[in-house]
Biotite code that builds the C-alpha atoms (Angstrom):
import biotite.structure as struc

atoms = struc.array([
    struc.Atom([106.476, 104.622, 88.600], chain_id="A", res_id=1, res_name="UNK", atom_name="CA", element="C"),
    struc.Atom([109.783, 103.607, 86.591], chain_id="A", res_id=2, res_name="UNK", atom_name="CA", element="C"),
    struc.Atom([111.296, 100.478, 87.716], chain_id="A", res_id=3, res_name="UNK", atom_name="CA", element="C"),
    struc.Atom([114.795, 102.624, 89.060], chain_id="A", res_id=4, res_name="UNK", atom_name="CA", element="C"),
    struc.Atom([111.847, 105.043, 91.428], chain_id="A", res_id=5, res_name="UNK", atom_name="CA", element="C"),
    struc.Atom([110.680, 101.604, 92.619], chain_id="A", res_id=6, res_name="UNK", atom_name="CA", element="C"),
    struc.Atom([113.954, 100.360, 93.591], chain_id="A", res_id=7, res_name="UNK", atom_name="CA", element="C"),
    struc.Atom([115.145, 103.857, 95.407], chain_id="A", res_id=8, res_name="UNK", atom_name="CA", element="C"),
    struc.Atom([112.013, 102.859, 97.425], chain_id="A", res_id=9, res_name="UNK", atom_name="CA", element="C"),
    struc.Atom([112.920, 100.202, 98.934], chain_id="A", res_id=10, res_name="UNK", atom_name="CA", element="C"),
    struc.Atom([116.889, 101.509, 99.197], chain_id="A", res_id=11, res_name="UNK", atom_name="CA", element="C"),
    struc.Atom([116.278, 103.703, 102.261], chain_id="A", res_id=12, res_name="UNK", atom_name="CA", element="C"),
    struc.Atom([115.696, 102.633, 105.855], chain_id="A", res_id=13, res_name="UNK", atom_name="CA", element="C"),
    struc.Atom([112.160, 102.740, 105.922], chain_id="A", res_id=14, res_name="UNK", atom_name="CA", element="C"),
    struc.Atom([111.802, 100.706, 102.889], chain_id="A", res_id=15, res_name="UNK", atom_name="CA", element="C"),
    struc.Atom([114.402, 98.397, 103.442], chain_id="A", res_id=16, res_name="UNK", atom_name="CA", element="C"),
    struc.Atom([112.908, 97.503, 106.947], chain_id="A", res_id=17, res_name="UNK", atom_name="CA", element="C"),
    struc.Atom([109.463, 96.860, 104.863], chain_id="A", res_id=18, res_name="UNK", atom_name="CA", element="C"),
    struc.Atom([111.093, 94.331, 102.949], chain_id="A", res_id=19, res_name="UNK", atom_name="CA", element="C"),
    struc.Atom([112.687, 92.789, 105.705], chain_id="A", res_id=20, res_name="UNK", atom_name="CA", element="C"),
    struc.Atom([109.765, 92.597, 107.435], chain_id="A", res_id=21, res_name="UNK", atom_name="CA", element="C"),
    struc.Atom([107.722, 91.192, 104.788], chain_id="A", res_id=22, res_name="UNK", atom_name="CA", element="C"),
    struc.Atom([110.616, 88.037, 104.132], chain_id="A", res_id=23, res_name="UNK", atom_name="CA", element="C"),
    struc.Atom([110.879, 87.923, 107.872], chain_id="A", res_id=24, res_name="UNK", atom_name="CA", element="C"),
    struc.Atom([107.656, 87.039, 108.516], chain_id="A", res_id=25, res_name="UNK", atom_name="CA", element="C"),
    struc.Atom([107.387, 84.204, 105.214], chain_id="A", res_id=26, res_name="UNK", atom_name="CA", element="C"),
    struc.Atom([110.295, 82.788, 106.873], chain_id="A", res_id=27, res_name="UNK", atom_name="CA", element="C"),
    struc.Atom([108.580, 82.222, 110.571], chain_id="A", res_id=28, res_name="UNK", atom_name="CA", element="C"),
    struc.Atom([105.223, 81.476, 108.863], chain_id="A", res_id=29, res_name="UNK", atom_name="CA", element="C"),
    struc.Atom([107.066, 78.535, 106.374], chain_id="A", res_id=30, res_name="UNK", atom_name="CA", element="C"),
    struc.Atom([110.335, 77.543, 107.916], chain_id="A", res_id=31, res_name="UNK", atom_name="CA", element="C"),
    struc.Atom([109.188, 75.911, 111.670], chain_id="A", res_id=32, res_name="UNK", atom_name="CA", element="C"),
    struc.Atom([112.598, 75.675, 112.746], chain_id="A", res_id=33, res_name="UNK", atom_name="CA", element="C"),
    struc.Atom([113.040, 79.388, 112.694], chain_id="A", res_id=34, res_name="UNK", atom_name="CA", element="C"),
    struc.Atom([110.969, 79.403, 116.419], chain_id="A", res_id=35, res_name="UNK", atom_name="CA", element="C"),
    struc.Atom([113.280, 76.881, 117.820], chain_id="A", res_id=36, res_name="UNK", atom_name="CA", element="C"),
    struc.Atom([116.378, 79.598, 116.920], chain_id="A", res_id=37, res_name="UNK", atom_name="CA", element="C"),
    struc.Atom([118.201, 80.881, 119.961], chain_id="A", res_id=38, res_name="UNK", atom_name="CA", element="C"),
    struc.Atom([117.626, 84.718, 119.728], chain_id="A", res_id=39, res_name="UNK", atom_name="CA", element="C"),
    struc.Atom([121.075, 85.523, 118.829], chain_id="A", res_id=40, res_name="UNK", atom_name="CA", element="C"),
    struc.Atom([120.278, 83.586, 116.110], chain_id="A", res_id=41, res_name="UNK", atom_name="CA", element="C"),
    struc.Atom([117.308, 84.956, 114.926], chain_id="A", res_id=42, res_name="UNK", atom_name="CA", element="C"),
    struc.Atom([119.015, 88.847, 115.338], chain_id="A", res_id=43, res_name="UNK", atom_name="CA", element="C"),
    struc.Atom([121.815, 87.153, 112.766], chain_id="A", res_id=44, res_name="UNK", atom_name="CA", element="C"),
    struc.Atom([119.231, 86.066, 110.532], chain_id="A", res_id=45, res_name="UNK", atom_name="CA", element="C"),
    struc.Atom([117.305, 89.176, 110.871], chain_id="A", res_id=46, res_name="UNK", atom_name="CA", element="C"),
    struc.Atom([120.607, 91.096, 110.067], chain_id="A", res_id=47, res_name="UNK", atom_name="CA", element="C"),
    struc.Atom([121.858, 88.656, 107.214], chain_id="A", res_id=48, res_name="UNK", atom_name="CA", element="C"),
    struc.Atom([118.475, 89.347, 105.262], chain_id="A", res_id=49, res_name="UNK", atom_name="CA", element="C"),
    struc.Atom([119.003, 93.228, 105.893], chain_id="A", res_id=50, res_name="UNK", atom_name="CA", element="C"),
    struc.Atom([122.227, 92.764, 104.671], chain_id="A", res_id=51, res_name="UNK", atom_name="CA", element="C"),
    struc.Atom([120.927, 90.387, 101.526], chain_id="A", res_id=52, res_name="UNK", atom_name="CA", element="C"),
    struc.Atom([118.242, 93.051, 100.486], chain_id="A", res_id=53, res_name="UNK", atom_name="CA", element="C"),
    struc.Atom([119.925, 95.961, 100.606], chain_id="A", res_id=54, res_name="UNK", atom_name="CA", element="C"),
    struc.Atom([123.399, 95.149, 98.715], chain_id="A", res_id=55, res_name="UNK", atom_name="CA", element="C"),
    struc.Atom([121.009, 92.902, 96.733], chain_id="A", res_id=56, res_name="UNK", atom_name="CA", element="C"),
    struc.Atom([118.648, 95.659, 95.575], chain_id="A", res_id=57, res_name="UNK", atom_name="CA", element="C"),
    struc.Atom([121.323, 98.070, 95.148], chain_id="A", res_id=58, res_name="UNK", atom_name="CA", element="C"),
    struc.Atom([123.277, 95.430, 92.933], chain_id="A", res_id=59, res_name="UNK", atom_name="CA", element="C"),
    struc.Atom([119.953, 94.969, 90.496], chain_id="A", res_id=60, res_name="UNK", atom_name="CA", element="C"),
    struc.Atom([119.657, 98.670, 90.720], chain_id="A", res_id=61, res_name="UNK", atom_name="CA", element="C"),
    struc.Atom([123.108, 99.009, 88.957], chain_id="A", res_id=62, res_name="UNK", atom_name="CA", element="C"),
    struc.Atom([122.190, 96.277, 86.998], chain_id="A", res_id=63, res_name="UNK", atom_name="CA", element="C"),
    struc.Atom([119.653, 98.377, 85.108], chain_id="A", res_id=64, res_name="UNK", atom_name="CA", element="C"),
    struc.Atom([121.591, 101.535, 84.874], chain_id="A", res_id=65, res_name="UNK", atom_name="CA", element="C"),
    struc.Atom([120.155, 103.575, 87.923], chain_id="A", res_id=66, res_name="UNK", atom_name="CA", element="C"),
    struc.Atom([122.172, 106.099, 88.351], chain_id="A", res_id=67, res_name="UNK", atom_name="CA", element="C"),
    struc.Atom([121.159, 107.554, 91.756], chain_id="A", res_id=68, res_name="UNK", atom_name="CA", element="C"),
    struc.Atom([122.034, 104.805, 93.370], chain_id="A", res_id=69, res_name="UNK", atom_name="CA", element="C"),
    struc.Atom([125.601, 104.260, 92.646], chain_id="A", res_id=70, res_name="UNK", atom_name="CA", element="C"),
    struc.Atom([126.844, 105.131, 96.612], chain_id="A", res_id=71, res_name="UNK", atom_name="CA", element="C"),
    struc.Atom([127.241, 101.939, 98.193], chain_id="A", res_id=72, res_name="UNK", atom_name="CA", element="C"),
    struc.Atom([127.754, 103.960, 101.458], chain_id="A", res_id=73, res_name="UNK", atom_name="CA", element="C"),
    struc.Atom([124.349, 104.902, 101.708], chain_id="A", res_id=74, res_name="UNK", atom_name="CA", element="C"),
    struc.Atom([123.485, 101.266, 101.327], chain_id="A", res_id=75, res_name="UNK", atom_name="CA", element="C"),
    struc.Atom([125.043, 100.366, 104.437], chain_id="A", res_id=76, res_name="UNK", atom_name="CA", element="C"),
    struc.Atom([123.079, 103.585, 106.325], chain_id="A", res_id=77, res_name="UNK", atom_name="CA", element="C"),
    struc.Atom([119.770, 101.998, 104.902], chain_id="A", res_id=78, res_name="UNK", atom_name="CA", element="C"),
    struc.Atom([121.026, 98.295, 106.610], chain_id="A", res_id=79, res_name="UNK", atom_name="CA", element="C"),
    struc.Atom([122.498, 99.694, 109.702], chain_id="A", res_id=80, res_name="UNK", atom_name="CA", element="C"),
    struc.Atom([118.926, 102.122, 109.657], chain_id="A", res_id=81, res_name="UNK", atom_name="CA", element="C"),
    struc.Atom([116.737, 98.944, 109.493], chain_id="A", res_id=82, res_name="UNK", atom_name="CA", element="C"),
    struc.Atom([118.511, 96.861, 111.413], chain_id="A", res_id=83, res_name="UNK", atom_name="CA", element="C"),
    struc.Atom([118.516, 99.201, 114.261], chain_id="A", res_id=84, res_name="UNK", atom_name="CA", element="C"),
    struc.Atom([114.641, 100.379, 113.843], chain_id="A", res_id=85, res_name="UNK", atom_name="CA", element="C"),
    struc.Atom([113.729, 96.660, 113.555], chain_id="A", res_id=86, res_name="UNK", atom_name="CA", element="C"),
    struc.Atom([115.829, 95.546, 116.616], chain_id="A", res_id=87, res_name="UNK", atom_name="CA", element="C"),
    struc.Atom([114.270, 98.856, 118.498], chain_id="A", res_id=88, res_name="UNK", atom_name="CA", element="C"),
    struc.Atom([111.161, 97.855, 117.826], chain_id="A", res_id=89, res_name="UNK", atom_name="CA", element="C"),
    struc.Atom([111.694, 94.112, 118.973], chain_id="A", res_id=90, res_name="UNK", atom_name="CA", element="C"),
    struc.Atom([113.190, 95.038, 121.665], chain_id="A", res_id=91, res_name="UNK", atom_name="CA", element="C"),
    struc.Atom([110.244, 97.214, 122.451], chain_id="A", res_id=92, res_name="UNK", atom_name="CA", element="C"),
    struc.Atom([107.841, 94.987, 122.040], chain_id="A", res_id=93, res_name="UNK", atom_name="CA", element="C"),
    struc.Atom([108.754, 91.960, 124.207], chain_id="A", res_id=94, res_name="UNK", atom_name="CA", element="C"),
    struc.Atom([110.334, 94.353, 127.025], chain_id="A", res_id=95, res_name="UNK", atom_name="CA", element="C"),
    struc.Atom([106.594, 96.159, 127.754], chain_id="A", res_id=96, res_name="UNK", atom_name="CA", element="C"),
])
């Protein structure tokens, strides 16, 4: 796998939500003041990192020359996708 194939990876929904997830759950396991957070708060800093990751990987993507991923638009589908599925799936969770 070529370094731009590994990047498209984790440029969609599904695998920015994976990355998220992963950096989510450093941050609760190493920053204790994370479970103090108001929930708002914690939805901001879940969005913020969406937000981080995705313009962030799409910014080293054009670093390197990747052509395929020169749509910022579809950048903002991938963070609005994850953002969405994650806070679905939150929501899910502590509701049931």
């Amino acid at each position: 796998m070529e370094y731009c194939e590994f990047l498209l990876q984790g440029w969609n929904a599904e695998g920015l939500a994976l990355l998220v997830g992963v950096v989510i759950a450093i941050v609760i396991e190493y920053w204790p003041a994370y479970q103090s957070l108001p929930p708002k708060w914690k939805q901001l800093a879940y969005l913020g990192i969406c937000v981080l990751l995705g313009f962030g990987t799409w910014g080293i993507a054009l670093a390197y020359g990747c052509e395929a991923m020169a749509n910022w638009w579809q950048v903002v589908q991938a963070i609005v996708g994850a953002f969405a599925g994650g806070t679905a799936a939150h929501t899910g969770c502590t509701r049931s």
